[in-house]
DRENKOLNU-197143 format. One record per residue (C-alpha): residue in three letters; z negated, y negated, x; residue number from 1; chain. Coordinates in nm, 2 decimals, decimal comma. Layout:
DRENKOLNU-197143
<atom vose="Ala" Z="Z" Y="Y" X="X" koldren="NUM" voba="A"/>
...
This chain:
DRENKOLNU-197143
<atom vose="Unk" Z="-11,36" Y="-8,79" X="11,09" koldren="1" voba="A"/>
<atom vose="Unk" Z="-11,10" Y="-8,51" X="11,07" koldren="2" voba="A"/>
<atom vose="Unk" Z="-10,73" Y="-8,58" X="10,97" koldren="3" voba="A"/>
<atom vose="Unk" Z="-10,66" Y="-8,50" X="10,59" koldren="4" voba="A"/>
<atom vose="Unk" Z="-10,36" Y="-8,38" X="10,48" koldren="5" voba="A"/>
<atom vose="Unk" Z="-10,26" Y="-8,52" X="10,15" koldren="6" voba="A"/>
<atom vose="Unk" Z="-9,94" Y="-8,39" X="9,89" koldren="7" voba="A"/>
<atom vose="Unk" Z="-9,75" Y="-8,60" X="9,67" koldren="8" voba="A"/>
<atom vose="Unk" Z="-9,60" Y="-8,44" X="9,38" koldren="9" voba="A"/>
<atom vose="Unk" Z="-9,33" Y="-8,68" X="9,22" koldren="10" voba="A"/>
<atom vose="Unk" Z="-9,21" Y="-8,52" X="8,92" koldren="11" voba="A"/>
<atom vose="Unk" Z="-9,03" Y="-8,61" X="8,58" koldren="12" voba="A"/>
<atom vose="Unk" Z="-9,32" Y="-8,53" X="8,32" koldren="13" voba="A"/>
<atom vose="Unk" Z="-9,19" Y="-8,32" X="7,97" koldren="14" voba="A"/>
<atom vose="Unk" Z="-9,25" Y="-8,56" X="7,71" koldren="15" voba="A"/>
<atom vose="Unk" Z="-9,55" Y="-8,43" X="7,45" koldren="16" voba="A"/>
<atom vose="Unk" Z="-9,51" Y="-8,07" X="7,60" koldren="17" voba="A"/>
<atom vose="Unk" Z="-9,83" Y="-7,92" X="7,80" koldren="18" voba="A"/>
<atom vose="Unk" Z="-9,73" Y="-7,61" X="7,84" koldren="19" voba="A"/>
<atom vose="Unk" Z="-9,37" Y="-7,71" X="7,98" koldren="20" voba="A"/>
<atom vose="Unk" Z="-9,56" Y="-7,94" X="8,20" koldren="21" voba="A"/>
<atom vose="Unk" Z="-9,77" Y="-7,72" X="8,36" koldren="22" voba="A"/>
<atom vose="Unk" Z="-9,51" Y="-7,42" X="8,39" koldren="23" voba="A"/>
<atom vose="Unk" Z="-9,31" Y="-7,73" X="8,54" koldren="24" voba="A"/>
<atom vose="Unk" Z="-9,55" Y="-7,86" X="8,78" koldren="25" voba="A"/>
<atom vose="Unk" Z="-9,69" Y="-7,54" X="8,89" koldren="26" voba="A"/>
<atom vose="Unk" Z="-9,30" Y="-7,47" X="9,02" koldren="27" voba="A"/>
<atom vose="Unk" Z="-9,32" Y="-7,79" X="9,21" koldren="28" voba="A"/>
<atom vose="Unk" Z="-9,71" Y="-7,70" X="9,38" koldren="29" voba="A"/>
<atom vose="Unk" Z="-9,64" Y="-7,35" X="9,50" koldren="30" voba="A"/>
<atom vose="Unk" Z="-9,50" Y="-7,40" X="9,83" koldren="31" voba="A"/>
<atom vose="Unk" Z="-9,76" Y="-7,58" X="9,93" koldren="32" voba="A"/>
<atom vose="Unk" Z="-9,98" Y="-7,28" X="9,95" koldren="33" voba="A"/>
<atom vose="Unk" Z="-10,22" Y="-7,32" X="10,29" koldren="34" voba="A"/>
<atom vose="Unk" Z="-10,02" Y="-7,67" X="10,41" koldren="35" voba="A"/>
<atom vose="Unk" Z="-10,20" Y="-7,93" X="10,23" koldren="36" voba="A"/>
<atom vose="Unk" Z="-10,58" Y="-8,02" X="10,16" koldren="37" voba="A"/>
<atom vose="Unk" Z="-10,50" Y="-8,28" X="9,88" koldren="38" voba="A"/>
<atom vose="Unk" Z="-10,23" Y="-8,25" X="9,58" koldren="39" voba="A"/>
<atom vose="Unk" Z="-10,18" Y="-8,55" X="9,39" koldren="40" voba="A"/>
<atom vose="Unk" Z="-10,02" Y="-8,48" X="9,00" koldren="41" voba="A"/>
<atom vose="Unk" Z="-9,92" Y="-8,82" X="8,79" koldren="42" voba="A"/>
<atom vose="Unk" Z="-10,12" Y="-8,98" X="8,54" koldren="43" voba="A"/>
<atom vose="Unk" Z="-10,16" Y="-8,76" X="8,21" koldren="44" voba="A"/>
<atom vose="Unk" Z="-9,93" Y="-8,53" X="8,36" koldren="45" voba="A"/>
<atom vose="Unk" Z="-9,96" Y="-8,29" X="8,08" koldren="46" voba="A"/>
<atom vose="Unk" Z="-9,79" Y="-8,51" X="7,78" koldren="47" voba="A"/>
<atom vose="Unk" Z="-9,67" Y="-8,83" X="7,96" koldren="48" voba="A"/>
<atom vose="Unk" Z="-9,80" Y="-9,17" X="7,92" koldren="49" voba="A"/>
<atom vose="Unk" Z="-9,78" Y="-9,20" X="7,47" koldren="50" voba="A"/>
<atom vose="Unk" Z="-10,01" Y="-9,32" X="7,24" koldren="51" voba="A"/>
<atom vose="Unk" Z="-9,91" Y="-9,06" X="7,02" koldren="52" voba="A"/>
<atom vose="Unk" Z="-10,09" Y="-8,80" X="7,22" koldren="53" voba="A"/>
<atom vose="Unk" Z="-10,42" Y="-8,83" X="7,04" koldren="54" voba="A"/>
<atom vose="Unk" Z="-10,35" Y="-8,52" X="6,85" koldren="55" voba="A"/>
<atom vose="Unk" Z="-10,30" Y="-8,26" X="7,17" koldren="56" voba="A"/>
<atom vose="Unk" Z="-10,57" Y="-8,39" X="7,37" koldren="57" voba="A"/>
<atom vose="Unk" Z="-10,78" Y="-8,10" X="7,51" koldren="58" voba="A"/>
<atom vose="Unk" Z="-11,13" Y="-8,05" X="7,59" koldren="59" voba="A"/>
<atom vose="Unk" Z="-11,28" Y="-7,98" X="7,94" koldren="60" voba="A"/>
<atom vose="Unk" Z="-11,28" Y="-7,60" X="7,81" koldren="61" voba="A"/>
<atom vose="Unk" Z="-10,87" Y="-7,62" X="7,76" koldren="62" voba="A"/>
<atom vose="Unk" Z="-10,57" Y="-7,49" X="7,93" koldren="63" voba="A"/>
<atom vose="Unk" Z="-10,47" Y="-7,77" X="8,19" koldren="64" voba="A"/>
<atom vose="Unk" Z="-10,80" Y="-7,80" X="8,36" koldren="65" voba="A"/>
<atom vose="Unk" Z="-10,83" Y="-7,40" X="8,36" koldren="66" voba="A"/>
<atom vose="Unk" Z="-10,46" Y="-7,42" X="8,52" koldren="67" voba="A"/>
<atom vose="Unk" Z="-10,58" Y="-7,64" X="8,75" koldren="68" voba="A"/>
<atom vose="Unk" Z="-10,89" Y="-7,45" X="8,87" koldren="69" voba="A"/>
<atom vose="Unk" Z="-10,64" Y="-7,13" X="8,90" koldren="70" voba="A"/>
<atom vose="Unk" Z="-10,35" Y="-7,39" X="9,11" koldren="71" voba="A"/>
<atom vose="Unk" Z="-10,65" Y="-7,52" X="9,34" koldren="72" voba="A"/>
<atom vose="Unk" Z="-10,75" Y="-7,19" X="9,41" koldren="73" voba="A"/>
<atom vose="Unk" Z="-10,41" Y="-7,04" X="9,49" koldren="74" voba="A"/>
<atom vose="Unk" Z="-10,35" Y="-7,31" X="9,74" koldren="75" voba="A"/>
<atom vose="Unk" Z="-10,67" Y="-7,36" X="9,92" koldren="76" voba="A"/>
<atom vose="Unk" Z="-10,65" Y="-7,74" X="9,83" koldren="77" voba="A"/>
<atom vose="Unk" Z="-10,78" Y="-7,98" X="9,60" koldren="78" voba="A"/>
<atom vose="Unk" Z="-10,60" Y="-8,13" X="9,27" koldren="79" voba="A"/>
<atom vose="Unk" Z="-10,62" Y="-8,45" X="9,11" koldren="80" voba="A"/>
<atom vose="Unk" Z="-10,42" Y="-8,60" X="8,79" koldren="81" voba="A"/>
<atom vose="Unk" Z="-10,51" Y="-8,73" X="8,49" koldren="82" voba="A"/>
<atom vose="Unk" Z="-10,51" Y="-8,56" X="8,14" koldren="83" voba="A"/>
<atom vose="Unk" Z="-10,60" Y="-8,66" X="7,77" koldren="84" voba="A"/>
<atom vose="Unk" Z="-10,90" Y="-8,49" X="7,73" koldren="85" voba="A"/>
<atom vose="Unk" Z="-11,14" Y="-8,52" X="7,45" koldren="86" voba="A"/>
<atom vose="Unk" Z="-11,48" Y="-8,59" X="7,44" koldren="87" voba="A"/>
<atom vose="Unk" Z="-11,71" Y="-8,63" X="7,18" koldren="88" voba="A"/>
<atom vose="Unk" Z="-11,61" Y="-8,88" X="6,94" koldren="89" voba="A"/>
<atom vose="Unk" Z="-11,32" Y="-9,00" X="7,20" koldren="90" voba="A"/>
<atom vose="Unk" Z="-11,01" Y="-8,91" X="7,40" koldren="91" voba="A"/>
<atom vose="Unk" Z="-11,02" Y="-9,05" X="7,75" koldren="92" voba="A"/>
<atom vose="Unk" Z="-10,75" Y="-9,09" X="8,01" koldren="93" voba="A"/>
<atom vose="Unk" Z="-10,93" Y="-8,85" X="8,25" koldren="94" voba="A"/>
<atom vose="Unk" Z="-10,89" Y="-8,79" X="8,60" koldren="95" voba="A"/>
<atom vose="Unk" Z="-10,97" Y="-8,47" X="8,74" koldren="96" voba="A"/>
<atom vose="Unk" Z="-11,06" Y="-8,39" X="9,10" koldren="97" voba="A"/>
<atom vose="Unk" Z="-11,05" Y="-8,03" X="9,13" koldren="98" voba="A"/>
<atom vose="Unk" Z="-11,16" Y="-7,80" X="9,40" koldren="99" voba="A"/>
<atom vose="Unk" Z="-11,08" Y="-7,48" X="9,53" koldren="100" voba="A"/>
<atom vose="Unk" Z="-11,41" Y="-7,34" X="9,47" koldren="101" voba="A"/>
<atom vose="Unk" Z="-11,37" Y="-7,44" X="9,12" koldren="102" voba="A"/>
<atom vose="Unk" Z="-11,56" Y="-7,76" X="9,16" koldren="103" voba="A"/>
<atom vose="Unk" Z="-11,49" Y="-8,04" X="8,89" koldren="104" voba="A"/>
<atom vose="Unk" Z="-11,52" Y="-8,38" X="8,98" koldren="105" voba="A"/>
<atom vose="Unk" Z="-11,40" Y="-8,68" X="8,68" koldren="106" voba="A"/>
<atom vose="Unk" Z="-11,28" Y="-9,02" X="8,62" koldren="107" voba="A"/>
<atom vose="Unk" Z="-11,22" Y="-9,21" X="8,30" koldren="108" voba="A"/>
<atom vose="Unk" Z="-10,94" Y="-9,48" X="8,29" koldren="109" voba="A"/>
<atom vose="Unk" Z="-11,19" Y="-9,76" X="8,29" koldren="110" voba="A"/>
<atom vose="Unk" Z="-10,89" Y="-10,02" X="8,28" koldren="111" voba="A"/>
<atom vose="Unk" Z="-10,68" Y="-9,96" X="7,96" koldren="112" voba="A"/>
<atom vose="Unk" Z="-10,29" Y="-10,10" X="7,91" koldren="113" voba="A"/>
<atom vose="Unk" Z="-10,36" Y="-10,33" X="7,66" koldren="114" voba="A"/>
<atom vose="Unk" Z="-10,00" Y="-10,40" X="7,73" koldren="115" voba="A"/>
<atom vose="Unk" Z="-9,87" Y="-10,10" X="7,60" koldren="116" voba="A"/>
<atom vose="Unk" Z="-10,20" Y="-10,08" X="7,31" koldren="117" voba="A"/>
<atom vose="Unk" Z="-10,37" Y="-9,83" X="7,54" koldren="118" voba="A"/>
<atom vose="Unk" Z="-10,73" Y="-9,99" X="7,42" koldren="119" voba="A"/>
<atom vose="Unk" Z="-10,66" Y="-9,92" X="7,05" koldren="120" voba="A"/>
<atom vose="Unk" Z="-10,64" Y="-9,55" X="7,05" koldren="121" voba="A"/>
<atom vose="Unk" Z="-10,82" Y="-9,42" X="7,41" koldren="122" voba="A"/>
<atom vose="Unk" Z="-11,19" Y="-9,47" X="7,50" koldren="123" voba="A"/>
<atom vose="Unk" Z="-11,21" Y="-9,65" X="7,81" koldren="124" voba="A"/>
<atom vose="Unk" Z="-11,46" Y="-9,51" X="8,12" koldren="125" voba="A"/>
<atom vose="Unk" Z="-11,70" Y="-9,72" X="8,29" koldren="126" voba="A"/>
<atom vose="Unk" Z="-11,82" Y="-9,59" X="8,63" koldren="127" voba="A"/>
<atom vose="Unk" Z="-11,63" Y="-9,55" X="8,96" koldren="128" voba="A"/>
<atom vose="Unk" Z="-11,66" Y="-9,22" X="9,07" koldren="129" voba="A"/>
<atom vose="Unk" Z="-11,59" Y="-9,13" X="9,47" koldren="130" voba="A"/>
<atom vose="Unk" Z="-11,58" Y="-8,81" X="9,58" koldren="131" voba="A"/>
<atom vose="Unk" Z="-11,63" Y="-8,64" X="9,94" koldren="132" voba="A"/>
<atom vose="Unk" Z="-11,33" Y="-8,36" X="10,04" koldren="133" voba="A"/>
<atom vose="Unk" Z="-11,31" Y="-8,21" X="10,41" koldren="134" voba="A"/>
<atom vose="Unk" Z="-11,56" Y="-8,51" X="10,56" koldren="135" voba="A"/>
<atom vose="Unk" Z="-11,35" Y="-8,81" X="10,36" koldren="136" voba="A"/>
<atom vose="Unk" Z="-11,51" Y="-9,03" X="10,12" koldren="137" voba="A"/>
<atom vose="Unk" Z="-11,22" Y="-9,06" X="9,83" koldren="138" voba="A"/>
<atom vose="Unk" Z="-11,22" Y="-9,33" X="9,55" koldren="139" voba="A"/>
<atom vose="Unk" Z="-10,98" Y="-9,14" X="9,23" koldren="140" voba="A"/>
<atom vose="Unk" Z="-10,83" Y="-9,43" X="9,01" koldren="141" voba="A"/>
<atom vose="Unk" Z="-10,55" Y="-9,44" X="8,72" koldren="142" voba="A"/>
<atom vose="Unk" Z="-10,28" Y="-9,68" X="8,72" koldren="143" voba="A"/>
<atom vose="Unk" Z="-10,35" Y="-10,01" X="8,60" koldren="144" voba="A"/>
<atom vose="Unk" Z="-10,69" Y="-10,03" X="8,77" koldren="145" voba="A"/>
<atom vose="Unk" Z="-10,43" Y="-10,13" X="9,02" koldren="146" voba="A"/>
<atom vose="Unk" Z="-10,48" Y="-10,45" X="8,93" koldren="147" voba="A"/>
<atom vose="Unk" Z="-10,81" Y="-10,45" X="8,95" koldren="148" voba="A"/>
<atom vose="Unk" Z="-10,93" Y="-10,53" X="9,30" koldren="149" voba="A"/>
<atom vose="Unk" Z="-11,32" Y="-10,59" X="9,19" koldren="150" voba="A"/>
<atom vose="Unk" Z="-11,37" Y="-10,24" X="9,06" koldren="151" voba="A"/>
<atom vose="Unk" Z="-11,20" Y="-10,10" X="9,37" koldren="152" voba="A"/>
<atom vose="Unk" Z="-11,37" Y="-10,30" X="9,61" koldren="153" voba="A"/>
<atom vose="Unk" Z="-11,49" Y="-10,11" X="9,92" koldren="154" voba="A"/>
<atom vose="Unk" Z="-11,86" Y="-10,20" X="9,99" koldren="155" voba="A"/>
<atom vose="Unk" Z="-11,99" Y="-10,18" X="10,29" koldren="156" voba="A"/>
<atom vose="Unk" Z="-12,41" Y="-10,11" X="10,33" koldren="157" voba="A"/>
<atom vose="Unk" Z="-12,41" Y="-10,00" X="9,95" koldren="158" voba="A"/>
<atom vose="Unk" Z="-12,35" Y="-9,58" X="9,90" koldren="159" voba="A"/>
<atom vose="Unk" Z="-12,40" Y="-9,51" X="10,22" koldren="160" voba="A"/>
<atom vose="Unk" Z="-12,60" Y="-9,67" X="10,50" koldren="161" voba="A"/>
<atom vose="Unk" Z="-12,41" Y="-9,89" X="10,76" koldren="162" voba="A"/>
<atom vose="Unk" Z="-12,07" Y="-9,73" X="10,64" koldren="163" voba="A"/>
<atom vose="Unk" Z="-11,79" Y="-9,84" X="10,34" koldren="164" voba="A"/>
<atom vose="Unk" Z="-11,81" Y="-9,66" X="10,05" koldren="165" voba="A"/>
<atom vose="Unk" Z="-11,50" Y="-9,48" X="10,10" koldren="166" voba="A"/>
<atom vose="Unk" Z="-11,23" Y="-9,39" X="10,34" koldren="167" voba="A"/>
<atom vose="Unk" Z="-10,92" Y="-9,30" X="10,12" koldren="168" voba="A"/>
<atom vose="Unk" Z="-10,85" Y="-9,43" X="9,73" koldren="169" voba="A"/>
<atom vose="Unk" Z="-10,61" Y="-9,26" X="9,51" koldren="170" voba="A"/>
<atom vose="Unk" Z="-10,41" Y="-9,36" X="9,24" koldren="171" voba="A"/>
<atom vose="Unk" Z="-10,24" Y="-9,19" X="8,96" koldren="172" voba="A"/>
<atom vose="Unk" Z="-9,96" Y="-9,37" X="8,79" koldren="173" voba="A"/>
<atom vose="Unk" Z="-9,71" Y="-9,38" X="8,52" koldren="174" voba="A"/>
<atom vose="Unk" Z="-9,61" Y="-9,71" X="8,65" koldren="175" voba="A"/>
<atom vose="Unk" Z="-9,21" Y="-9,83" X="8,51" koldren="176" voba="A"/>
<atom vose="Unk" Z="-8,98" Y="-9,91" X="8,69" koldren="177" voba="A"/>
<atom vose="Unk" Z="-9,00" Y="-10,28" X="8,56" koldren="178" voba="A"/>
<atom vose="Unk" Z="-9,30" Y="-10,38" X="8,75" koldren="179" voba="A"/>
<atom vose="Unk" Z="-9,20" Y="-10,17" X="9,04" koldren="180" voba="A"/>
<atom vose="Unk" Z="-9,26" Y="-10,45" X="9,29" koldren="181" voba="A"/>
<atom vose="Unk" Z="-9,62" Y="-10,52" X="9,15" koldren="182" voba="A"/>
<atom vose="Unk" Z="-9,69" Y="-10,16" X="9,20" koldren="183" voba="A"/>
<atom vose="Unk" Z="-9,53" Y="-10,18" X="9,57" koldren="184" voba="A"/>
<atom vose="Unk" Z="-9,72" Y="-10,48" X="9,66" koldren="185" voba="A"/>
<atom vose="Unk" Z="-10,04" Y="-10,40" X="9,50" koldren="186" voba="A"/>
<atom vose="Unk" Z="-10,08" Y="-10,05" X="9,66" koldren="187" voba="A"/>
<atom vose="Unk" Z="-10,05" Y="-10,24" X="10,05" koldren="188" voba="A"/>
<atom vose="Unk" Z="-10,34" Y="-10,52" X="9,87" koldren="189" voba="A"/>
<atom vose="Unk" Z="-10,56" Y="-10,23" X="9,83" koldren="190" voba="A"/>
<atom vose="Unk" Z="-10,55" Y="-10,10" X="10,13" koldren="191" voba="A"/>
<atom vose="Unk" Z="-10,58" Y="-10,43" X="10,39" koldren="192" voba="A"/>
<atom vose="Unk" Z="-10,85" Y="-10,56" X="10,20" koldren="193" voba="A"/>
<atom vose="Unk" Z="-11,06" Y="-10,24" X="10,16" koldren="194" voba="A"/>
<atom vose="Unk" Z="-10,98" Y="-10,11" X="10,49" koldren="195" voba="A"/>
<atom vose="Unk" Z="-10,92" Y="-9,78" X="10,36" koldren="196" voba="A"/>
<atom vose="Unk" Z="-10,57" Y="-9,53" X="10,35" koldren="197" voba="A"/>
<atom vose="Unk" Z="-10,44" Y="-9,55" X="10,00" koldren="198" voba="A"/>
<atom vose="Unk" Z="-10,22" Y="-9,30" X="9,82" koldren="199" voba="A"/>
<atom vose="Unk" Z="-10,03" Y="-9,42" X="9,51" koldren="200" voba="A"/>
<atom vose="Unk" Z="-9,85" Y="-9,13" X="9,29" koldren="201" voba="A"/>
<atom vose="Unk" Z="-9,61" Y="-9,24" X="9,04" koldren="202" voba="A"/>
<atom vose="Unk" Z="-9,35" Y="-9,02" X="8,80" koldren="203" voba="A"/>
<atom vose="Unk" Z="-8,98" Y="-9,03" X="8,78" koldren="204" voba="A"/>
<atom vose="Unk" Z="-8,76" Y="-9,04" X="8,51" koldren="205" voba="A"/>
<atom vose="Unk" Z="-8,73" Y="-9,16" X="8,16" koldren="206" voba="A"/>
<atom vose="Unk" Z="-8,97" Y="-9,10" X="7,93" koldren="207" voba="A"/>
<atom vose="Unk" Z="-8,97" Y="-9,06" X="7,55" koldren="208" voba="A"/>
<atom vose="Unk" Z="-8,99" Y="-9,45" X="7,46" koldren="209" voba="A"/>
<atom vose="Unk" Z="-8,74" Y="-9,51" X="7,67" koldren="210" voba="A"/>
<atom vose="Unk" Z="-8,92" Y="-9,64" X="7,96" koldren="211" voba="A"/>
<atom vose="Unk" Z="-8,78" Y="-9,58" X="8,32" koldren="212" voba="A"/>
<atom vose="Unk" Z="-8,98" Y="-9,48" X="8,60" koldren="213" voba="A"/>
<atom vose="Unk" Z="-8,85" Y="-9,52" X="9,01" koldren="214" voba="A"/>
<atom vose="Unk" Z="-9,12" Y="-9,33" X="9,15" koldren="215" voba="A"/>
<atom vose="Unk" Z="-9,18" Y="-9,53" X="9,46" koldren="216" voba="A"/>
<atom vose="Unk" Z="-9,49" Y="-9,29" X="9,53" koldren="217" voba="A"/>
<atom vose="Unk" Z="-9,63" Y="-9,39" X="9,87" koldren="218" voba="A"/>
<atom vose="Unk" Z="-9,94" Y="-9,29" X="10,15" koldren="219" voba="A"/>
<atom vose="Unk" Z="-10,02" Y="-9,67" X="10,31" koldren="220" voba="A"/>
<atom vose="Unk" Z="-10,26" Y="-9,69" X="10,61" koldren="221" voba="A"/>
<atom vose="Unk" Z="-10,50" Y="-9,94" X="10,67" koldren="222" voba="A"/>
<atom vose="Unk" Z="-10,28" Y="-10,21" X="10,83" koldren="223" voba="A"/>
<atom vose="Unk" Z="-10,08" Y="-10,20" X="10,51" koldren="224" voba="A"/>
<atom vose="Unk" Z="-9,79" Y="-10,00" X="10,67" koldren="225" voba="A"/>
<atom vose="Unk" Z="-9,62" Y="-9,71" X="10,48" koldren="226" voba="A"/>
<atom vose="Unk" Z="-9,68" Y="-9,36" X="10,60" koldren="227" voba="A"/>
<atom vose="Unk" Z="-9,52" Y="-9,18" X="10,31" koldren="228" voba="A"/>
<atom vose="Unk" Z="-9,29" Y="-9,37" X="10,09" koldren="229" voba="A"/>
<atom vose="Unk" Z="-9,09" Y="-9,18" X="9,80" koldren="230" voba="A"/>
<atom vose="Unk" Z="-8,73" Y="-9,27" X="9,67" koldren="231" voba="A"/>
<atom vose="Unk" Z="-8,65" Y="-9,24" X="9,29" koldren="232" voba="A"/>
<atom vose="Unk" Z="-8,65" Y="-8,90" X="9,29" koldren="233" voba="A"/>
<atom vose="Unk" Z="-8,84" Y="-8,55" X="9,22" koldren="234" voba="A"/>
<atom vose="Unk" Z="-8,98" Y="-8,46" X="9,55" koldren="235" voba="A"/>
<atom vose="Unk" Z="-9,29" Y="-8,32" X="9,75" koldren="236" voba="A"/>
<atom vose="Unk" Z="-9,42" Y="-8,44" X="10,04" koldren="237" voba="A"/>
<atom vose="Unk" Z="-9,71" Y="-8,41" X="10,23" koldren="238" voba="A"/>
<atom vose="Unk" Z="-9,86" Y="-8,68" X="10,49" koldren="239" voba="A"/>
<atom vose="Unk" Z="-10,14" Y="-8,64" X="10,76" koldren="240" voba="A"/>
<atom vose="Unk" Z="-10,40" Y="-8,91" X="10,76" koldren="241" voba="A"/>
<atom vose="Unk" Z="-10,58" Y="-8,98" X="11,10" koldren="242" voba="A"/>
<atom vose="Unk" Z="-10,95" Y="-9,01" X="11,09" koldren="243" voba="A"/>
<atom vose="Unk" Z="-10,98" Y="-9,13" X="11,44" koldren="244" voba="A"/>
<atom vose="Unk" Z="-10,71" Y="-9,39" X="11,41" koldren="245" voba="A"/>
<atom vose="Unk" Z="-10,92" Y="-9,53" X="11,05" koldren="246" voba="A"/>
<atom vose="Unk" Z="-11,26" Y="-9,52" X="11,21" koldren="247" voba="A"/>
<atom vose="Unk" Z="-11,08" Y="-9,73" X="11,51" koldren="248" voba="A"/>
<atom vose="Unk" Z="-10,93" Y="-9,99" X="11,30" koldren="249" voba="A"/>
<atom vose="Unk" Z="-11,30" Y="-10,03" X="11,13" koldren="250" voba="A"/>
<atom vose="Unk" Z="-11,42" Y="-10,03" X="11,50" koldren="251" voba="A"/>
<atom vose="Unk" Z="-11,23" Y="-10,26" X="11,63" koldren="252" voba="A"/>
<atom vose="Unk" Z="-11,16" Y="-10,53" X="11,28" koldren="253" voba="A"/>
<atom vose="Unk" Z="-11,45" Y="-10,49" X="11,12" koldren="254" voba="A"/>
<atom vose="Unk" Z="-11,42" Y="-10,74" X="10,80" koldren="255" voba="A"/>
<atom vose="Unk" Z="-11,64" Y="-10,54" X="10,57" koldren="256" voba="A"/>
<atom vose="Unk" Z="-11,93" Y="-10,71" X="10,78" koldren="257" voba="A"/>
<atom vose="Unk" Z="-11,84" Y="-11,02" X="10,64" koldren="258" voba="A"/>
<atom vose="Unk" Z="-11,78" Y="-10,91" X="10,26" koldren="259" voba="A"/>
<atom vose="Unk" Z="-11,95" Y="-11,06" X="9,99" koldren="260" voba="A"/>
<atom vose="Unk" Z="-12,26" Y="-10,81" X="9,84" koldren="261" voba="A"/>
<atom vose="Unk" Z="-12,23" Y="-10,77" X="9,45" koldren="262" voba="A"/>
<atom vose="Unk" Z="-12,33" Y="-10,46" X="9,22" koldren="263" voba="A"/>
<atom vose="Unk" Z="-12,03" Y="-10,33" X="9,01" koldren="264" voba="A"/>
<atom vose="Unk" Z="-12,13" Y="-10,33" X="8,60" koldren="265" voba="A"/>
């Protein structure tokens, strides 16, 4: 495996405003033109994480994801973040993988706040999606499938022969600042257990309920140690992940051997 370097873009989200969001954002991702092969964007990025969003949902033919094609292309990286986007007869929370090529890849929120109501206005997704970027396998999840080690699990033997199913799993958050430890303890879980580098991307700020984010955006290796952690702040950072070092670790600890086999419904 080559190294992979991955961007984190922690930024205060414009509440209900996609245009100011992407003007905003754009700012933040442009000088990181040719120095990254990975840019991470927050969870619904474009409007913030509302209920109340329902009625400027886009389709896959709208602004953000054409913005995103155009951002990908201009930095010779890929994009992920999640967006309302309808579809059919629903509006999913919908992550987007987005290539420089102009390659879509997508992800519906499979694991809706219930907390917050989420499951009364969204559709929720079903399948896990992974994705393969610059010779790593990547795993794109939302938020509160944080707490969902099951769907995340890392298989070994199952989507590809005598390998784990992935090598690097994302996630996307408007996590608050209340359950900030969760969110720190949960992203180091993730990545012990499934053997795999894990890159968690939260937003700062306060949003328009009220609710307070800290950020606390981090890249964690496989031990569980941070590479990248982010303080409660806007900032851009970009971390290198180490192939050789990952396929060493799996070399020399190899627990998925001993993982229990299962099929994910």
């Amino acid at each position: 495996m080559t190294n992979l370097r991955i961007s984190l873009v922690q930024g205060a989200t414009v509440w209900h405003d996609p245009a100011a969001n992407r003007e905003y954002y754009g700012g933040l991702l442009a000088p990181l033109h040719d120095t990254t092969d990975l840019v991470l964007l927050p969870e619904t990025f474009t409007s913030g994480f509302s209920n109340e969003a329902l009625d400027t949902a886009e389709t896959m033919e709208g602004q953000t994801l054409a913005w995103m094609r155009t951002q990908a292309a201009k930095l010779g990286a890929a994009i992920a973040g999640s967006v309302h986007i309808r579809d059919g007869d629903g509006v999913y929370n919908r992550l987007l993988f987005v290539t420089p090529d102009g390659g879509v890849s997508h992800y519906d929120k499979r694991h809706l706040f219930r907390y917050a109501h989420e499951h009364e206005r969204y559709a929720a997704g079903r399948d896990r999606l992974v994705v393969e970027w610059k010779g790593w396998r990547i795993c794109p999840l939302v938020c509160y499938d944080l707490r969902f080690p099951v769907f995340s699990r890392n298989r070994y033997d199952v989507e590809r022969p005598e390998a784990l199913d992935y090598d690097l799993a994302l996630y996307v958050a408007n996590w608050p600042a209340a359950r900030d430890h969760a969110w720190k303890t949960l992203l180091r879980a993730r990545a012990i257990e499934n053997l795999c580098y894990v890159a968690g991307l939260n937003r700062v700020g306060e949003d328009g309920n009220g609710i307070r984010y800290n950020g606390d955006s981090a890249v964690i290796d496989f031990l569980g140690h941070p590479v990248t952690e982010c303080a409660d702040m806007e900032v851009v950072t970009t971390s290198t992940l180490l192939g050789s070092e990952l396929a060493r670790h799996r070399q020399k600890f190899p627990a998925m051997l001993d993982g229990d086999r299962f099929e994910l419904g």
